[in-house]
N, C-alpha and C positions, 0 to 999 in steps of 0.2 A: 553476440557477445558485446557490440557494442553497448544498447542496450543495457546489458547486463553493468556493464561500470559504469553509466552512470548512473544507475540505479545503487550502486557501492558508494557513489562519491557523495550523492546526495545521505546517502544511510550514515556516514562519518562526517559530514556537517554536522549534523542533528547530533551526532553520539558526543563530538568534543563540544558543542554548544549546551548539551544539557548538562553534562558532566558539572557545572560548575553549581548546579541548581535552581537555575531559575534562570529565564528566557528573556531580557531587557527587547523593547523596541528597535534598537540596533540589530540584537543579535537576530531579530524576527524579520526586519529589513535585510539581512546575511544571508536567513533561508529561500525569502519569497524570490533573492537574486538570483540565489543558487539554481531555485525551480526553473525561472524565466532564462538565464544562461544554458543548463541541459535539454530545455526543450529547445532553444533554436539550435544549440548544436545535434541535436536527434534529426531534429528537421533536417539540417543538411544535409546529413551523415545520411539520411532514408532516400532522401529525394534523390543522391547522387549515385548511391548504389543500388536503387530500385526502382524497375518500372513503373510509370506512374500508370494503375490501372485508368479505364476510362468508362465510367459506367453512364449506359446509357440512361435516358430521364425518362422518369414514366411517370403515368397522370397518379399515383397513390402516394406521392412524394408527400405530398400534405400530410396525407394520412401517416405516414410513418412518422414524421416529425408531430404531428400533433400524439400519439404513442409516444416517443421518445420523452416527452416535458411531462407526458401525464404519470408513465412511470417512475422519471427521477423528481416530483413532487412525491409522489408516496414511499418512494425511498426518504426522503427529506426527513418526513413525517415518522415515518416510524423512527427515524436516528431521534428526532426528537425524545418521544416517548421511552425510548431504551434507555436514552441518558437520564431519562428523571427514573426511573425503575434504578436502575446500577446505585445512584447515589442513596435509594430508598436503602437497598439491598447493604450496601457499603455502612450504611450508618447503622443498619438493623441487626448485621452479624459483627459488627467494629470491624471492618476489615479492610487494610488501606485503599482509598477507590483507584491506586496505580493499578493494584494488583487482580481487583475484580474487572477493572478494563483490560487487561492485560489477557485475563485466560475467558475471560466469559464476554466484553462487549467487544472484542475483537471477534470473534465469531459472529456474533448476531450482521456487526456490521459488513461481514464477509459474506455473507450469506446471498444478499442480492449477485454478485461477483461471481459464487459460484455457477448457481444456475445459469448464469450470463456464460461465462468459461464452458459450461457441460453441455451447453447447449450448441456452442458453439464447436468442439470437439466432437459432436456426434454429427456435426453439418459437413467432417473433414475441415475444418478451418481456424488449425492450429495456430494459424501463423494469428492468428484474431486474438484465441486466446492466449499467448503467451505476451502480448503485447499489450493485453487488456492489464495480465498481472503484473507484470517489471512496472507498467507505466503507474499504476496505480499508485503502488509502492514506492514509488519517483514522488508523485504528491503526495502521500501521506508524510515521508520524514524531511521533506523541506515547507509544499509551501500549506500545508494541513498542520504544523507542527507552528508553523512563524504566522499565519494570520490572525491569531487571536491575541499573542501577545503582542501583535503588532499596536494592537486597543487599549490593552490592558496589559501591563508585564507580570508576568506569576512567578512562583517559587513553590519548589518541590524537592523532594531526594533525589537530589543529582547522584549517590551512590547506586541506590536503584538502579536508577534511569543509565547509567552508565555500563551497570551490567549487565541489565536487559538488551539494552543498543547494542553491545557487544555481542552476547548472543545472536542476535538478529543478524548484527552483520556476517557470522560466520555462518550462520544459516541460508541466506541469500547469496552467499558465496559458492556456497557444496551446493546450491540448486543449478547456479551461472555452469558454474563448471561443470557439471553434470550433461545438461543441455548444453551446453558448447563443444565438449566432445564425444558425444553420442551423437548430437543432433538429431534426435528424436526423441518422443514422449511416447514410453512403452510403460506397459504392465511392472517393471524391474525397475524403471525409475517410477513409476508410483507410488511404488510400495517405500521406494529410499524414502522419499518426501514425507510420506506418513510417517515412517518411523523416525524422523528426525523431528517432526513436529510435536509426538507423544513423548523425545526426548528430550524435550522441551520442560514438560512438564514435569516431567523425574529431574532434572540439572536445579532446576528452579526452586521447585520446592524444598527441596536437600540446601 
């Protein structure tokens, strides 16, 4: 649960900062704090209430790390390549590039995530994936959201952006909660999450 709120608190920085339209240097210096403040308090809050496992070292350690870099350059690369597709796609049908990021390159970009997440649920090690997704989602709406204006400051529909954010946040809310009083990821809450996701698309588009 912990977890879970900061994953809320970071998700409303981002919602009342974009709300206004457009992301200043400051307000991008506000997110990346945000990020770097919730992860040392994660860090606490984990290390205090969690054994620290101890895994032992074995001679393949290279080899995993050298795996590790080689698959988050190809992850890189494809982001690359989808973002000049989305804008081709955005320009080609006119259709605002919020809202083709929004339903279509948020998927693409989720995509490595998932198979990360399913793979790691069928190893039994829930606890991997659920921490894989809160945490991600920690960076995505602080400091994924504040490093580029951090360069460059943008402007957009903060209307949008404000009802989107909002959505999200109650969407990430009913998931928190969800898993915080179950405390398990069953078949019954799978299926909530899908259907809150495809209600997504019905609220939205309406």
């Amino acid at each position: 649960m912990e977890l879970g709120r900061a994953e809320l608190m970071g998700l409303l920085l981002a919602i009342f900062i974009c709300k206004s339209g457009s992301i200043s240097r400051l307000d991008a210096a506000l997110l990346i704090s945000g990020y770097v403040l919730l992860v040392i308090a994660m860090r606490h809050y984990l290390l205090k209430n969690q054994a620290v496992q101890h895994i032992e070292r074995r001679s393949r350690v290279g080899r995993h790390v050298l795996m590790f870099f080689i698959c988050m350059s190809g992850v890189a690369i494809g982001s690359y390549f989808a973002i000049t597709s989305i804008i081709s796609l955005s320009k080609e049908f006119q259709i605002p590039e919020y809202l083709v990021s929004f339903f279509a390159l948020s998927v693409g970009t989720s995509l490595p995530e998932l198979v990360v997440d399913l793979a790691a649920i069928r190893r039994g090690e829930t606890g991997l994936a659920i921490g894989d997704i809160i945490g991600s989602n920690i960076v995505d709406s602080t400091l994924s959201i504040g490093i580029g204006p951090l360069i460059s400051p943008i402007q957009f529909s903060g209307e949008i952006a404000f009802t989107t954010g909002l959505w999200a946040f109650v969407v990430s809310a009913a998931v928190i909660l969800t898993l915080g009083l179950r405390r398990r990821l069953d078949r019954p809450a799978g299926v909530f999450f899908i259907g809150l996701y495809l209600l997504s698309y019905l609220l939205l588009f309406m």
